[in-house]
Each structure stands twice: as C-alpha cells, then as structure tokens.
C-alpha positions in Angstrom: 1.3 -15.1 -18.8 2.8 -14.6 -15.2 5.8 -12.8 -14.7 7.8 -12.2 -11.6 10.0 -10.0 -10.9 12.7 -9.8 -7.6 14.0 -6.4 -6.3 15.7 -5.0 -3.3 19.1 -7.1 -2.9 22.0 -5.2 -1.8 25.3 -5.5 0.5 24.6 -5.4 4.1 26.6 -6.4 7.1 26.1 -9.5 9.1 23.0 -7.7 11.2 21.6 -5.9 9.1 18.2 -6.0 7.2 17.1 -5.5 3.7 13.8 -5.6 2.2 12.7 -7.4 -1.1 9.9 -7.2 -3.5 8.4 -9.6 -5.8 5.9 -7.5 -8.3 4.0 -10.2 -10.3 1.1 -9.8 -13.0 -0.9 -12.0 -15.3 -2.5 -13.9 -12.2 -6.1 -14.9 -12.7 -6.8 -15.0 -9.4 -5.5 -14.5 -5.3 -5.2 -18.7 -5.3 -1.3 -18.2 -6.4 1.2 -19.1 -3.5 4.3 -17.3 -4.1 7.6 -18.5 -3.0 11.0 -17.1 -2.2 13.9 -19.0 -3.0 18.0 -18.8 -2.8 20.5 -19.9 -4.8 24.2 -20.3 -4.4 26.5 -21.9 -7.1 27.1 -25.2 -6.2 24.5 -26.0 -3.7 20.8 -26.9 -4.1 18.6 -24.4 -4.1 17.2 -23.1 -1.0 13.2 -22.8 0.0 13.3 -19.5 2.3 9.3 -18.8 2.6 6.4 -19.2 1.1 2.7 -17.6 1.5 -0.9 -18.2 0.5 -1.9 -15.3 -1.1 -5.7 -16.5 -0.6 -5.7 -16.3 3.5 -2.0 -14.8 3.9 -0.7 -18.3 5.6 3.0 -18.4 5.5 5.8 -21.1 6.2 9.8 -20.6 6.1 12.3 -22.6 6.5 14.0 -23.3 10.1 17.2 -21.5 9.2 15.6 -18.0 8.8 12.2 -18.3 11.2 12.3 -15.2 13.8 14.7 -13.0 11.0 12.5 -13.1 7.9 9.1 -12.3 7.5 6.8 -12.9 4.2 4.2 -10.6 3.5 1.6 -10.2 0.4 -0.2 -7.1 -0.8 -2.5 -8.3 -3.4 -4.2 -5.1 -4.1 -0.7 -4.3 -5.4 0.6 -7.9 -6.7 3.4 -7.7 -4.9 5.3 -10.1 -2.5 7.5 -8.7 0.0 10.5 -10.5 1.9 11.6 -8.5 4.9 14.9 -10.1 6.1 16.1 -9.2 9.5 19.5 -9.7 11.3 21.0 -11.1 8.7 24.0 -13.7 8.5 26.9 -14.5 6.0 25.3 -17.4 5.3 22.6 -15.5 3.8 24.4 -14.5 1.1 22.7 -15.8 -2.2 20.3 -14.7 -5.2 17.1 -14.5 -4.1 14.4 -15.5 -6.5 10.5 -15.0 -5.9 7.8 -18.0 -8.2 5.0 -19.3 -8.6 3.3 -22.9 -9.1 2.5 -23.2 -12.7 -1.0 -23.5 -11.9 -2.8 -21.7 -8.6 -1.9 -23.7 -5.6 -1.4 -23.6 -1.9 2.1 -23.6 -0.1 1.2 -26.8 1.7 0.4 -28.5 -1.9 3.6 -26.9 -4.0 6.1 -25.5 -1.7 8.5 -28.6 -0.8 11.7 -29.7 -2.8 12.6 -30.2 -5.6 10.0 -27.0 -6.1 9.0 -28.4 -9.7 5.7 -26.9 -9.2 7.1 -23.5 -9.1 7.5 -23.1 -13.2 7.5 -18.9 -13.0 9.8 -17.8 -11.8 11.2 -14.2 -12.3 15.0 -12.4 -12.1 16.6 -13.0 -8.8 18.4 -10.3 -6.8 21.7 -10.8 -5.1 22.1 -10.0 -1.8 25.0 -10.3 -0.2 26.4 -10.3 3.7 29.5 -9.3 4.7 30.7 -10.8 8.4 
C-alpha cells in the first residue's frame, strides 16, 4: 500500500520560510506524481504544486509561483515543499498524495483532485502578519 506522510509545518511570520517533507513508501515505481495540497475549513481545497517524479517536471499554482519550490528525491521517497516569503494567506494544513494509480501531473493534478486517493497526515502551518 502507499502511505504518505507530511512534516515540517510550524508558525512563521509573514516572510518567512519553512520547509516540508512528504516521506512515501509502497510505490512500485518513479511514475507516481506527488501533489501538495491545502486545506482551510470552509473553503475548497487548494492545489499548491505538483511534480513528476519520473523527469522532475513541476507545476504550482499562480498564488505561490516564485515563493514555493517542489522538489523530489526518489532515492529517498521523499517529496519536499520549500516555501519561501510566506503570506497570512498561507496559513492552512498542508497535505502531500498521490493518484491512486501512477500518473503524471498533467493527467491527475487539476480539481476536484479525485485521482489523488493517498493521501497522508497534513501538517499545519501557520503565518502570522
């Protein structure tokens, strides 16, 4: 089975950076896209980036392009997020998953996200102004 799981959410001010990690296992093979996602009650949730772990292709959303960077090292199954100047409207649970079978970014990654069926334990991270 694939299991995800998020780390590396914290309090930061409005600026600042934080790193996460998404440390997966049970994949078959490097064809798994892995996607980052928010969530804040009452709104939709939020695609923040996504990358091809096959060729290391990446796509964000508008809102965070030039602050957040996706990054994969497969030897190590994990998924980073590096998030950079960060904003109050930032704040959210960040949750790292993958398509329930292996699949690009381009083919999966678009809302309502009901490819991505593993998903692993967020991590909160929150920005103060």
């Amino acid at each position: 089975d694939v299991q995800l799981q998020a780390s590396g959410g914290g309090l930061v001010q409005a600026g600042g950076s934080l790193r996460l990690s998404c440390a997966a296992s049970g994949f078959t093979s490097d064809d798994y896209s892995i996607g980052w996602f928010r969530e804040v009650p009452g709104k939709e949730r939020e695609g923040v980036a996504c990358i091809d772990r096959s060729d290391g292709m990446t796509f964000y959303r508008d809102s965070v392009k030039g602050r957040f960077t996706i990054s994969s090292d497969n030897a190590k199954n994990t998924v980073y997020l590096q998030l950079n100047s960060l904003k109050p409207e930032d704040t959210a649970v960040y949750h790292c998953a993958a398509p329930y079978t292996p699949g690009s970014c381009a083919g999966n990654w678009f809302p309502p996200w009901a490819s991505y069926q593993h998903w692993g334990q967020g991590t909160q991270v929150t920005v103060s102004s």
